[in-house]
N, C-alpha and C positions, 0 to 999 in steps of 0.2 A: 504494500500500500504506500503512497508517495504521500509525503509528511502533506501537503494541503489539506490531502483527507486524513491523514490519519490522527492531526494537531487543529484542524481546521472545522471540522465539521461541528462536531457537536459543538461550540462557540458559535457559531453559523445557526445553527438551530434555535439555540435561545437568545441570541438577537433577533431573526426573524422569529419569533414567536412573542417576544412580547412587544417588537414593534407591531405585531398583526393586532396583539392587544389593546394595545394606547391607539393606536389609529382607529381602526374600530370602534372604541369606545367613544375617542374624539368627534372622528368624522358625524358616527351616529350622532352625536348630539347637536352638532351644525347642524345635520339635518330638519332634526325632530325640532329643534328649539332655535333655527336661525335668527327668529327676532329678536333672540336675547344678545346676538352678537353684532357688533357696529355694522353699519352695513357698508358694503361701496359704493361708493356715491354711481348715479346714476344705474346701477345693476337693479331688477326687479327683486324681488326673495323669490320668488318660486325659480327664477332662472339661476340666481343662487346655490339653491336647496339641490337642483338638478345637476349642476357642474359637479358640487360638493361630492354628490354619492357618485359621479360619473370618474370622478378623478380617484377616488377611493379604491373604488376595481379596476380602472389602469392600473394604478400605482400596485396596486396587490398584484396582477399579473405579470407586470415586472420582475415580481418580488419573487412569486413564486416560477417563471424563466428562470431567474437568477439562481435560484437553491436546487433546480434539478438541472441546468449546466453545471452547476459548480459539482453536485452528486456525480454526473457523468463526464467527467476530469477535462471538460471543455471550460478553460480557467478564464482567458481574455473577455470568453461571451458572458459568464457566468458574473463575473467583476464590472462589468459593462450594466448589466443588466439591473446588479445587485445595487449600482450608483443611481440610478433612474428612480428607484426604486426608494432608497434613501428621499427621495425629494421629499416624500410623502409626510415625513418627521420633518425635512426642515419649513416646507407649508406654513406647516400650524402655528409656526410663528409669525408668520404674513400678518396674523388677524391685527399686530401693534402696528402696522403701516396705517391702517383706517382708525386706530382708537384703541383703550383697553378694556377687553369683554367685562361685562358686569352680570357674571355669571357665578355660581357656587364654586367653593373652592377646590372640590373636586374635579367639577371641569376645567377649572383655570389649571390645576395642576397637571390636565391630559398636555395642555399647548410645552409644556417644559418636559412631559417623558416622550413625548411624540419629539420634542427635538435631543433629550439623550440618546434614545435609541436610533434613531439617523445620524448621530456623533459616533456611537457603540459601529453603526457599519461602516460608517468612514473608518473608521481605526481597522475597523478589519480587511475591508478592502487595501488599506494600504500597507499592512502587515504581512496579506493571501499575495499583493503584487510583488511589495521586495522577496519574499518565498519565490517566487516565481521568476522573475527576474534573476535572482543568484542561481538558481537551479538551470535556467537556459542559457546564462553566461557561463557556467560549468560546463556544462552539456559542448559549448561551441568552441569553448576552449581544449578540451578533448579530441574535439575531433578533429582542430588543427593541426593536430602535434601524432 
């Protein structure tokens, strides 16, 4: 097994798992409860409330591209995928461009794990690349010689 997976994965796992969490929990609540969050000037809420969940399941589908390239040792797609994917945590912090939500403290505290766990994938994207990167600069220098 090639260190990716076999130092990589399960870390892999529980970053996308509880960013599937915070986001979920977040986005749901843009949805369900959009009036409670600043609005954008000029955007309807209902066309709001539509982006919201429409961007949710992009961003998941990314997410989860991202974790079965990366399962099927396809690492550039997989790391690609996985950074798309990440947006979806740094978003939620968008809402302070328009205002600060005046929302329960629970939700206000989705907008800050929805941005750790999109930090938690950057760190590991760029952990999975120098891995990767040393391993094909090995790899090339071998086969010069």
């Amino acid at each position: 097994m090639d260190v990716l997976k076999e130092k990589g994965l399960t870390p892999l796992r529980v970053i996308l798992g509880f960013s599937l969490l915070t986001t979920t929990l977040h986005y749901a609540h843009n949805v369900i409860r959009a009036a409670d969050y600043p609005p954008v000037p000029g955007i309807p809420l209902l066309v709001t409330q539509v982006v919201v969940a429409f961007g949710w399941v992009l961003f998941t589908v990314f997410g989860w591209l991202g974790y079965r390239a990366y399962e099927q040792g396809r690492y550039p797609r997989a790391l690609a995928f996985l950074l798309v994917y990440s947006l979806s945590g740094l978003a939620s912090a968008g809402h302070f461009l328009v205002g600060v939500p005046r929302i329960p403290a629970f939700w206000f505290a989705t907008i800050f794990t929805d941005s750790a766990a999109a930090l938690a994938l950057w760190v590991f994207v760029t952990w999975a690349w120098s891995v990767l990167n040393r391993v094909t600069s090995r790899d090339q220098v071998s086969t010069q010689h």
